[in-house]
C-alpha positions as CSV (number, residue, x, y, z in Angstrom):
1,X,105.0,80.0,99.3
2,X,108.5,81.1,99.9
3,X,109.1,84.6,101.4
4,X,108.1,86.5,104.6
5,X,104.6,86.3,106.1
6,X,103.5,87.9,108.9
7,X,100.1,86.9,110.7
8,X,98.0,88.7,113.3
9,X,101.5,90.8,113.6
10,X,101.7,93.4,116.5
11,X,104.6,95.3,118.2
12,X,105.4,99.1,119.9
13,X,106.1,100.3,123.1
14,X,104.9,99.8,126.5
15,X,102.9,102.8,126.7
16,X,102.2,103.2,122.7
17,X,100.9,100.4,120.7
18,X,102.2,101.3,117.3
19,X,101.5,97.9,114.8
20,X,98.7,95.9,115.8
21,X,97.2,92.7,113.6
22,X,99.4,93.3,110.7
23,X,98.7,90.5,108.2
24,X,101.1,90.4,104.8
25,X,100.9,87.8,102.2
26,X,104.4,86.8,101.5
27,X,106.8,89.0,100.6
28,X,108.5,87.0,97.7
29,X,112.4,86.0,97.7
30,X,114.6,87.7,95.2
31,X,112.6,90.8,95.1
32,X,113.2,94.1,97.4
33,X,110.0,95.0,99.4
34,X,109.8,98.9,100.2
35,X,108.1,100.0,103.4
36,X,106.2,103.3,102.5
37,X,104.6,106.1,104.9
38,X,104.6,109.4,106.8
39,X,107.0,109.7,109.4
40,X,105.5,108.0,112.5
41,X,103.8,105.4,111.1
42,X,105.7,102.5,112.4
43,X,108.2,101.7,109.4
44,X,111.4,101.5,111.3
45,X,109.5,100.0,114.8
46,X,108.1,97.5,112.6
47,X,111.7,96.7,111.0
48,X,112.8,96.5,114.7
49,X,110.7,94.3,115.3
50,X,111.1,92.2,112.4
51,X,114.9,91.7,113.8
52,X,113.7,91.2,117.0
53,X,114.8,93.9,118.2
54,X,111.4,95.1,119.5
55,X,109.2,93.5,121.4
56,X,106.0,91.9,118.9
57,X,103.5,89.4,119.0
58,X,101.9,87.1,116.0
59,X,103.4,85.0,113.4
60,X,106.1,85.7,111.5
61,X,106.8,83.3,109.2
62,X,110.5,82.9,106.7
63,X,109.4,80.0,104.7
64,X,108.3,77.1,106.3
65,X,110.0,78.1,109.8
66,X,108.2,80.5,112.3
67,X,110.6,83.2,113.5
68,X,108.9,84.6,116.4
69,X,109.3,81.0,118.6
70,X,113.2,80.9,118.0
71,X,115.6,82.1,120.1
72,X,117.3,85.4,119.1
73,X,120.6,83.8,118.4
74,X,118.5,81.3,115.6
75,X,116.9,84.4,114.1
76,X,119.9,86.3,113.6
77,X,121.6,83.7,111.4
78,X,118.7,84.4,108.9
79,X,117.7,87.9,109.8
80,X,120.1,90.6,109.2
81,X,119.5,94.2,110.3
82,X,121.3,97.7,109.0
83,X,119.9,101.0,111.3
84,X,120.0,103.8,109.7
85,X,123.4,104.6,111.5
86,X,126.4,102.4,112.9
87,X,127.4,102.8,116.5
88,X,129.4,105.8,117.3
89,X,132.9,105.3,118.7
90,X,133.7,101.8,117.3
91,X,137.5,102.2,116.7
92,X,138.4,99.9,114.0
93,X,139.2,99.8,110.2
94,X,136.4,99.2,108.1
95,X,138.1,96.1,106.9
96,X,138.2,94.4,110.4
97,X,134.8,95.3,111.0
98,X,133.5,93.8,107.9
99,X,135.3,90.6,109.1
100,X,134.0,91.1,112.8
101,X,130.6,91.3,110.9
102,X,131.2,87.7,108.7
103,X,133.0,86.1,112.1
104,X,129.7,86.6,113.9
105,X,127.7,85.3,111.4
106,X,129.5,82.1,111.9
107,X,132.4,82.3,108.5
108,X,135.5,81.7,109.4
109,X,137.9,84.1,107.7
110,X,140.5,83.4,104.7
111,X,142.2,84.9,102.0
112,X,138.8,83.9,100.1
113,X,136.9,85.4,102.4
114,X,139.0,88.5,102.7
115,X,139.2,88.7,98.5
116,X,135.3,88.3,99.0
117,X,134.9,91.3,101.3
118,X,137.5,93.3,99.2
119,X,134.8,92.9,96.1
120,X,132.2,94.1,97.9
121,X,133.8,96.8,99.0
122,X,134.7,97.8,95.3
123,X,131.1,97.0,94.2
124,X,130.0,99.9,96.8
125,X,132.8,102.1,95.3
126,X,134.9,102.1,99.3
127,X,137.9,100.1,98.5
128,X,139.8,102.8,99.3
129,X,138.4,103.0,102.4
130,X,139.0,100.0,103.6
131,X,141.6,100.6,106.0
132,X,140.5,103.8,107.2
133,X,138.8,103.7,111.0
134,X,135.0,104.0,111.2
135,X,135.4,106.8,113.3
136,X,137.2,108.6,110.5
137,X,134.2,108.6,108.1
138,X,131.4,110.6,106.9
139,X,127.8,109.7,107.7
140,X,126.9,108.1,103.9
141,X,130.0,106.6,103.9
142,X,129.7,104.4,107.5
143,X,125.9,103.7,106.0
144,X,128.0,101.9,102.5
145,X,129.9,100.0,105.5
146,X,126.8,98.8,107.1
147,X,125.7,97.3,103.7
148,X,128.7,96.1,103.0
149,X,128.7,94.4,106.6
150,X,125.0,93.4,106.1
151,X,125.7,91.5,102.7
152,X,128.9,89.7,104.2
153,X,127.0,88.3,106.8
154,X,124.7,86.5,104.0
155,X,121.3,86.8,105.0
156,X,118.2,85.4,104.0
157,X,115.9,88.4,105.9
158,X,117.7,91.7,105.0
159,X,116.5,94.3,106.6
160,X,117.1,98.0,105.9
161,X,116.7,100.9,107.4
162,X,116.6,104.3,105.2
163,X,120.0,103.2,103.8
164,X,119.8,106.0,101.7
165,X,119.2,109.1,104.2
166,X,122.9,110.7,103.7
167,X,124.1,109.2,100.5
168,X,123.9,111.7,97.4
169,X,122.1,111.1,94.1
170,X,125.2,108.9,92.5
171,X,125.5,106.7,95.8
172,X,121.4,106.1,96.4
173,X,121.2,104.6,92.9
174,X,124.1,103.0,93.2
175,X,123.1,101.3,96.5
176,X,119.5,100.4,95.2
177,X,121.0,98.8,92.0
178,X,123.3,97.1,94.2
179,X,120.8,95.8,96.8
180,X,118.3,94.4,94.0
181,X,120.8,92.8,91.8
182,X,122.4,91.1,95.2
183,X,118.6,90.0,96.3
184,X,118.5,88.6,93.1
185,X,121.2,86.6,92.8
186,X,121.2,85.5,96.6
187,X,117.4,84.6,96.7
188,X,116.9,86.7,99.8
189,X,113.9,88.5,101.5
190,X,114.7,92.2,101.1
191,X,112.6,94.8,102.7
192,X,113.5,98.5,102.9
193,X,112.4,102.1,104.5
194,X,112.6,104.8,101.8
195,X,111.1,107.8,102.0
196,X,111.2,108.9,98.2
197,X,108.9,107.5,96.2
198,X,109.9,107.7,93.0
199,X,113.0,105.7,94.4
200,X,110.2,103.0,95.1
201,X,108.7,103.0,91.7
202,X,112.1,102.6,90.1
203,X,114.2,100.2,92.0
204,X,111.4,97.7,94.2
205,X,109.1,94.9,92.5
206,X,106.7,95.5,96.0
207,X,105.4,98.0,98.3
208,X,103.9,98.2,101.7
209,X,102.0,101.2,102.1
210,X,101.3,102.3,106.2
211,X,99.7,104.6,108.0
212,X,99.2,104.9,111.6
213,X,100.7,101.4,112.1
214,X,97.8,100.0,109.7
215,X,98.7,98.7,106.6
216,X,96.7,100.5,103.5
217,X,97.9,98.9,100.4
218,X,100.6,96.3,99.4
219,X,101.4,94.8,96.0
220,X,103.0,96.6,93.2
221,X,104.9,100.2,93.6
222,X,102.8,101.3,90.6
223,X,99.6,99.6,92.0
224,X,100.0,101.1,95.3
225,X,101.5,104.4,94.9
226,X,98.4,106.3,93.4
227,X,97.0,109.7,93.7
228,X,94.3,108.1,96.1
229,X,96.8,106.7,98.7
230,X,99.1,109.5,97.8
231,X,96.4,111.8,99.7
232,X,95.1,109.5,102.1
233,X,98.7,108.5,103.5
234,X,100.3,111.6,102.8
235,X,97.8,114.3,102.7
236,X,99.2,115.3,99.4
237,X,97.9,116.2,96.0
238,X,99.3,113.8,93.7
239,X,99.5,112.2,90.2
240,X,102.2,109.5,88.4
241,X,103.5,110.7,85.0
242,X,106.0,109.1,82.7
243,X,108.8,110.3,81.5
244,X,110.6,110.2,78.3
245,X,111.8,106.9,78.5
246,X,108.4,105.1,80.2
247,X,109.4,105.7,84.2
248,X,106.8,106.5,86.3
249,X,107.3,109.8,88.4
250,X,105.3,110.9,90.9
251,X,104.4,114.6,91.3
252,X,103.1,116.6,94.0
253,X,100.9,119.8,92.9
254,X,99.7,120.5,96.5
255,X,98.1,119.9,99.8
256,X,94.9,118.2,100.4
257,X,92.3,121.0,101.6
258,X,91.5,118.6,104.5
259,X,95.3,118.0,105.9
260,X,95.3,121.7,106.2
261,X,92.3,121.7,109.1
């Protein structure tokens, strides 16, 4: 089946193991995969990882080809990686660095490709930006540029690090409509660290639920995100309601009693 598996899959540090044995069915093409948990569960180490950018051990499997035996160059033409913040102190316009991004994919620039770039940047509402320096920008605006220099470089792995952490309410929807109508239409594998759930439920077709580096549940947002795993991930009292117009919200009434010990 087409997508992302991963097999016996293990990675952390050399004093801290932080995933060991993870196994996950494929993650399907064309659909964004959210990465849900607690802070220091593993989510962005395992996204490391995934880019190989951490050290890990296992299978990981894109298709029919086994990532972890390739050389680093070979995975990053498929495997495309956003942190959840560019590197400070890079002195160019956010034009050239969107080009810098495509050149090192392997695209030779054009006026196509440059009329391509200029389109993505006014589908992320930043054309105006684009020939302002990276140095010059606000923290949720250099996080649009790292999309937009993540989507240029056409990836069939796209991996994303809480791409919403600075953006405002306009911008996060924005971005998540954008990402899953560009998964869509390019096929890819799309897997992303959010820490709002109700962000999950709306905008992903599949969840990965962790916990202490194990996985708990996977499959669909409303299958996983319950008011069982709520508390046993979270430690939170929990329950899904819809709203007016059928979306499922979650709400949180309280602690669990045991969390509190």
């Amino acid at each position: 089946m087409a997508g992302l598996t991963l097999r016996g899959f293990s990675t952390g540090y050399p004093k801290r193991k932080v995933i060991e044995n993870l196994d996950v069915a494929p993650l399907p093409r064309g659909e964004i995969t959210v990465l849900l948990g607690p802070n220091g569960c593993g989510k962005s180490t395992l996204l490391r990882a995934l880019a190989g950018l951490n050290k890990g051990r296992g299978e990981m499997w894109l298709d029919d080809e086994e990532l972890m035996t390739q050389p680093f160059a070979r995975r990053a033409q498929r495997v495309v990686y956003l942190p959840q913040s560019l590197p400070a102190g890079v002195h160019l316009h956010v034009l050239e660095s969107i080009i810098v991004a495509q050149r090192a994919s392997g695209g030779l620039h054009s006026a196509a490709s440059e009329a391509e770039i200029l389109h993505l940047l006014e589908q992320l509402g930043i054309a105006h930006l684009a020939m302002r320096y990276l140095d010059q920008l606000s923290g949720g605006q250099k996080q649009l540029v790292g999309l937009a220099q993540s989507l240029i470089r056409r990836p069939e792995l796209l991996l994303l690090d809480e791409p919403l952490s600075a953006l405002d309410l306009n911008y996060q929807f924005h971005v998540m409509d954008l990402v899953r109508r560009e998964t869509a239409q390019r096929n890819i594998v799309t897997v992303v660290v959010v820490h709002d759930i109700n962000i999950a439920l709306r905008h992903a077709q599949h969840a990965l639920m962790l916990k202490e580096g194990r996985l708990i549940a996977e499959g669909q947002p409303d299958k996983v995100i319950t008011p069982e795993t709520l508390a046993q991930v979270y430690g939170v009292e929990g329950r899904i309601e819809h709203c007016s117009r059928g979306m499922p919200q979650v709400m949180i009434d309280g602690l669990v009693r045991e969390a509190l010990v």
